[in-house]
C-alpha positions as CSV (number, residue, x, y, z in Angstrom):
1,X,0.0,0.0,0.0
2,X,1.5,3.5,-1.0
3,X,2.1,6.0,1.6
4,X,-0.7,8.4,0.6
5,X,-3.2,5.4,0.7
6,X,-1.9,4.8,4.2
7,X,-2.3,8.3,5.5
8,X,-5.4,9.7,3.4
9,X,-7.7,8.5,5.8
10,X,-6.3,10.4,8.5
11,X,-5.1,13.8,6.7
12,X,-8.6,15.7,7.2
13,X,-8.0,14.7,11.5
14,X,-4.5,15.9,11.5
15,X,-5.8,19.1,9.5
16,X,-8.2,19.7,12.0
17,X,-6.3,18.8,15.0
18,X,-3.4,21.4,13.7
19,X,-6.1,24.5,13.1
20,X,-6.8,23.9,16.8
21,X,-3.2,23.8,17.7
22,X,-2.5,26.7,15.8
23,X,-5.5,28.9,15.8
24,X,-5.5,28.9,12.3
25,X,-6.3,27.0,9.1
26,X,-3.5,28.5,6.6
27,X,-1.1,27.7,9.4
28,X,-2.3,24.3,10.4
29,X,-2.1,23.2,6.8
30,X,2.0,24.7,6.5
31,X,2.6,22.6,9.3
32,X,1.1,19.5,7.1
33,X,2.6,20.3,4.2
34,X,5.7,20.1,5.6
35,X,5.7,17.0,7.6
36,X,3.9,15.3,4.7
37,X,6.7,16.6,2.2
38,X,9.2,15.2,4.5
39,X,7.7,11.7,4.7
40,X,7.8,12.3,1.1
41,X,11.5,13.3,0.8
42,X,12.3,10.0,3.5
43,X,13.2,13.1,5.5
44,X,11.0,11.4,8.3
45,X,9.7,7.6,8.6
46,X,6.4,6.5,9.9
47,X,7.4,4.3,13.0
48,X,6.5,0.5,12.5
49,X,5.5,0.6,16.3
50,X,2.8,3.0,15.8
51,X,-0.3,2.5,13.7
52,X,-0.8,4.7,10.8
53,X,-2.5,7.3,12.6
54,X,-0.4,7.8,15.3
55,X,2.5,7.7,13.5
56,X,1.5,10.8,11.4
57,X,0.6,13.4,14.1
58,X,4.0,12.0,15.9
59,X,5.8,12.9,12.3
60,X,3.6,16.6,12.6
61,X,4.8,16.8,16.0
62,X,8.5,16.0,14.9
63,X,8.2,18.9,12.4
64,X,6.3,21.2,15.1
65,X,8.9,20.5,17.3
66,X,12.1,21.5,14.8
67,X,10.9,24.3,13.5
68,X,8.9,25.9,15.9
69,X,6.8,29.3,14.6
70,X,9.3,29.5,11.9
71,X,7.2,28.3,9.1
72,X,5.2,31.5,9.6
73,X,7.0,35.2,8.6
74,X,6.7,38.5,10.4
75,X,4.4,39.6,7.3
76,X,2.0,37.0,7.3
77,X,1.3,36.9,10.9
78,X,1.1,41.0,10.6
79,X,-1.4,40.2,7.5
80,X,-3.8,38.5,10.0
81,X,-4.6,41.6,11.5
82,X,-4.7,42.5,15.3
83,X,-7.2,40.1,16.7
84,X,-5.5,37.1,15.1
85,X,-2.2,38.4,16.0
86,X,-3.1,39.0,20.0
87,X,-4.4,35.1,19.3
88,X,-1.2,34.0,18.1
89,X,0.5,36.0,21.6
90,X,-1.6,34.1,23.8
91,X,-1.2,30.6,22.3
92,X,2.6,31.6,23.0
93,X,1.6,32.1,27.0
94,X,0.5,28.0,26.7
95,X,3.5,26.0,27.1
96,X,3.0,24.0,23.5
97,X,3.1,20.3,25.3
98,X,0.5,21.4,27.6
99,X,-1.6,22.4,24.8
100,X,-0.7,19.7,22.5
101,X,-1.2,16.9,25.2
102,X,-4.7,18.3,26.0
103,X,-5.9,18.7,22.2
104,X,-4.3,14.9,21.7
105,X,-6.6,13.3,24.0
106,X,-9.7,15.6,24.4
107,X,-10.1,17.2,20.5
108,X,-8.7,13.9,18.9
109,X,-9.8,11.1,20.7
110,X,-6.2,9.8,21.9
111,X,-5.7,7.4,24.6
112,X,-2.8,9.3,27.3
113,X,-0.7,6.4,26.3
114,X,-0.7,7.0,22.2
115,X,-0.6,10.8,23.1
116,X,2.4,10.0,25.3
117,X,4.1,7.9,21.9
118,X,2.9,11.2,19.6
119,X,4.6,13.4,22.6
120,X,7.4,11.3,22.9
121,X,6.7,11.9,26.3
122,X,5.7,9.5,29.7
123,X,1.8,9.0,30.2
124,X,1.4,10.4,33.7
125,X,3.5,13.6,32.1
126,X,0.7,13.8,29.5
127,X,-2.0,14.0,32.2
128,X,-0.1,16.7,34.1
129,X,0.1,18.3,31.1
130,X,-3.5,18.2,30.3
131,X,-4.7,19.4,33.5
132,X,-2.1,22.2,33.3
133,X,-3.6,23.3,29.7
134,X,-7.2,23.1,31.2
135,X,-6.7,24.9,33.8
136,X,-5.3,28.1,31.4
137,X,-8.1,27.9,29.5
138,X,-10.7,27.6,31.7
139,X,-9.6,31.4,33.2
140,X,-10.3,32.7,29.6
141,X,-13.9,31.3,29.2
142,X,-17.8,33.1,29.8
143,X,-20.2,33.6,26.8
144,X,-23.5,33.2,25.8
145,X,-24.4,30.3,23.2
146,X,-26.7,29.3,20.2
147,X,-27.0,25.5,19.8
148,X,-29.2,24.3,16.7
149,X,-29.9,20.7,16.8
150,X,-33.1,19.0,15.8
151,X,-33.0,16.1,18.0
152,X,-34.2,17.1,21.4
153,X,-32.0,14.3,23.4
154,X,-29.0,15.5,21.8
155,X,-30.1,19.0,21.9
156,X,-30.6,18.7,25.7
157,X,-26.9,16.6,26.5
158,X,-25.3,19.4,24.6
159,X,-26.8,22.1,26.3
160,X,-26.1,20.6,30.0
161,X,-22.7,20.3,28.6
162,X,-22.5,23.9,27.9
163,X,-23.6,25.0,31.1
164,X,-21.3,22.8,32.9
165,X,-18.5,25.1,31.4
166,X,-20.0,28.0,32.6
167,X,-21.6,29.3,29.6
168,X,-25.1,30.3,29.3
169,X,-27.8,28.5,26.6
170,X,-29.7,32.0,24.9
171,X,-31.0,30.4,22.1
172,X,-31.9,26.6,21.2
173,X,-33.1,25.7,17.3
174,X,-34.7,23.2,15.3
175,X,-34.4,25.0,11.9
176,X,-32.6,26.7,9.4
177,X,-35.1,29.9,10.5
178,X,-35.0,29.7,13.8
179,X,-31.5,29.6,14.0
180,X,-31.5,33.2,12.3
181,X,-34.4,34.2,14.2
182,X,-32.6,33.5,17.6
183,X,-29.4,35.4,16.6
184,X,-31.7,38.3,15.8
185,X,-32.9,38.2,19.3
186,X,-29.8,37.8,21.0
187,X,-26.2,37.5,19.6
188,X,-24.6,34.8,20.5
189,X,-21.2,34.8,21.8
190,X,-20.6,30.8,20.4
191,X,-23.1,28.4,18.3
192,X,-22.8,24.9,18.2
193,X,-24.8,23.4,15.1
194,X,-26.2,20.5,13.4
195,X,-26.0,20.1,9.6
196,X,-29.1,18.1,9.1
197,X,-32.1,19.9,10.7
198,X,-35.6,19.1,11.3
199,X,-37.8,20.5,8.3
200,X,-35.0,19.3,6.1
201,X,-32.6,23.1,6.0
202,X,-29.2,22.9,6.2
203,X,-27.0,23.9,9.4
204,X,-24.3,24.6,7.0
205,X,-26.4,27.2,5.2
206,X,-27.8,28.7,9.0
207,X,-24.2,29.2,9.9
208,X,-23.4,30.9,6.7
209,X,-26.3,33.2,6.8
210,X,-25.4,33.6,11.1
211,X,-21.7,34.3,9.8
212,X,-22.8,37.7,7.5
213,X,-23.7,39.5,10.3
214,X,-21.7,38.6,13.1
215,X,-18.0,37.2,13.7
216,X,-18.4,34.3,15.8
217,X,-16.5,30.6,16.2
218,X,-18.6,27.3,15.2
219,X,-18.7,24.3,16.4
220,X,-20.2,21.6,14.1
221,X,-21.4,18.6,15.5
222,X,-22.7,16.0,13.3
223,X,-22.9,12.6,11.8
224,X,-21.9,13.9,8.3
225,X,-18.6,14.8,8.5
226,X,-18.0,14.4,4.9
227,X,-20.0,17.5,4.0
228,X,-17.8,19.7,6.1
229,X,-14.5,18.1,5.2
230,X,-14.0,19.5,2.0
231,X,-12.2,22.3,2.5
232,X,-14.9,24.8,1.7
233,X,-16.6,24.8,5.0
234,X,-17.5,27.9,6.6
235,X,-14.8,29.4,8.8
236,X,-13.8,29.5,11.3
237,X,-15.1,26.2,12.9
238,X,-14.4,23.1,14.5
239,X,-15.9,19.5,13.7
240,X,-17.1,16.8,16.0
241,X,-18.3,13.9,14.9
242,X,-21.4,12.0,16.3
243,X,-21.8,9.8,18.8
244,X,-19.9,12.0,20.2
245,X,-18.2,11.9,23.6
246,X,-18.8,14.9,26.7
247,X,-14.9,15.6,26.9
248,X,-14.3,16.2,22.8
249,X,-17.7,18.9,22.9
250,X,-16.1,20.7,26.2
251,X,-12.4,20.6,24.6
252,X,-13.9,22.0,21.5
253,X,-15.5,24.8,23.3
254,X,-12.8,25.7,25.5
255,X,-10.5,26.1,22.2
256,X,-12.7,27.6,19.9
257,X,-13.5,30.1,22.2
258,X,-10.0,30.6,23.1
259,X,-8.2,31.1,19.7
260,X,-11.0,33.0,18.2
261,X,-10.1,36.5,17.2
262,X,-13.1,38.0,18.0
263,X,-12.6,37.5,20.9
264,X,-9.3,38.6,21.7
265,X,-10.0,41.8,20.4
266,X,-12.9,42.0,23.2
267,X,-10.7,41.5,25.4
268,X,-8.3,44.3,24.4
C-alpha cells in the first residue's frame, strides 16, 4: 500500500487537529505540508511501532517541534490583523506540550498512552500536562451560546454540557429559520450546530447566513462529517463527529473560544 493510501484517511483529523493547535487554518495546513513533504523526501519515517494514525501526528509533531513558529514570517502573521495576532501571543503564554497533550486526547480522541508515543513523552506527564492546559483555559472562558440541533435528546446533553462550562444557553433551534431568528434576538457569543435539521434546511447554510452579520466561532457537531470536510466549509469552525463523547464537545469549546479573534479583540 503507498504511503498516501496509508495516510489519506487520517489527513482531514490531523488538519483539524493542527487548526486547533494553531488557531488557524492556513497555518495548520503549513505545518502538514511540511511533515507530509518530509515523509515524502524520507526526511521522516512513519514508526512500525505505531499505527498509521499515530504515527503521522507523531511525524507533525517531529516537524512542530524542529521548526517551531518559523514556518510562519513576520508579514504574514502582521497580514492576519490585530485580533489574530493577539491570538497567536496568547497561544505563546501556553506552554505547546501542555496544549498539545490536551488537544491529543480531548479534541482527537487519543488514549494518554498514544498521546504520550505522539509526545514522545511518559503518560502520567501527559495528564499533568493536560490538566495544566485546562486549567489556562478555563480562566479565559464566559459567553452566551446558540445551539441548533433537531433532535431534542441530543439538543438537551449538549446544552447541559454547555452549562457545565460555565456558559449560558440563549437560544436553542430546530431550523434553518429559527436559527437566524434566535441570533436576531440575541447575539450569541458561540453556536454549536447540526448540519441536518428538522424540516429538512441545512445547518451549513444557518451558519453561513449567522456568519454575515456577526464574527463568531462554530462548532459543528454531526454525523456527516463528509459535507464539512472538503475544505470549503464555513470558517472558522471546529468539527465533531457524532456519537460524540462529553470531553471532545467541552475541549472543542474551551479552544474555539480561546483562539477565536473575535474575541481577543474584546478582550483588548
Amino acid at each position: 500500500m503507498s504511503l498516501l493510501a496509508r495516510l489519506a484517511p487520517h489527513l482531514p483529523y490531523v488538519r483539524r487537529y493542527a487548526r486547533a493547535l494553531t488557531g488557524d487554518q492556513s497555518t495548520g495546513d503549513n505545518y502538514v505540508r511540511v511533515a507530509l513533504e518530509a515523509l515524502a523526501a524520507g526526511e521522516q519515517q512513519l514508526s512500525p511501532d505505531m499505527t498509521p494514525r499515530v504515527a503521522l501526528y507523531h511525524v507533525f509533531h517531529a516537524i512542530w517541534s524542529s521548526t517551531g513558529a518559523q514556518l510562519e514570517s513576520g508579514s504574514q502573521i502582521g497580514a492576519l490583523g490585530d485580533g489574530r495576532d493577539e491570538a497567536s501571543r496568547r497561544l505563546m503564554r501556553i506552554a505547546p506540550r501542555s496544549r498539545q497533550a490536551f488537544l491529543l486526547t480531548a479534541l482527537e480522541g487519543f488514549t494518554p498512552s498514544e498521546a504520550a508515543q505522539i509526545l514522545s513523552a511518559d503518560p502520567r506527564d501527559v495528564e499533568r500536562l493536560i490538566a495544566d492546559a485546562q486549567s489556562d483555559i478555563d480562566a479565559e472562558l464566559a459567553t452566551d451560546v446558540l445551539v441548533i440541533e433537531d433532535e431534542a435528546i441530543i439538543s438537551a446533553d449538549i446544552q447541559s454540557l454547555v452549562k457545565e462550562l460555565g456558559h449560558r444557553v440563549t437560544g436553542a433551534a430546530t431550523t434553518h429559520d429559527e436559527a437566524v431568528e434566535a441570533v436576531a434576538r440575541h447575539k450569541p457569543g458561540l453556536v454549536l450546530a447540526d448540519i441536518q435539521l428538522a424540516d429538512g434546511s441545512s445547518g451549513i447554510d444557518a451558519v453561513k447566513d449567522i456568519l454575515k452579520d456577526i464574527d463568531v466561532p462554530v462548532i459543528f457537531i454531526t454525523a456527516f462529517p463528509e459535507r464539512l470536510l472538503t475544505g470549503e466549509r464555513p470558517e472558522p469552525t471546529f468539527l465533531i463527529t457524532k456519537p460524540f463523547q462529553p470531553e471532545t464537545v467541552k475541549a472543542a469549546i474551551s479552544q474555539a473560544l480561546f483562539f477565536h479573534p473575535s474575541r481577543h479583540k474584546e478582550a483588548a
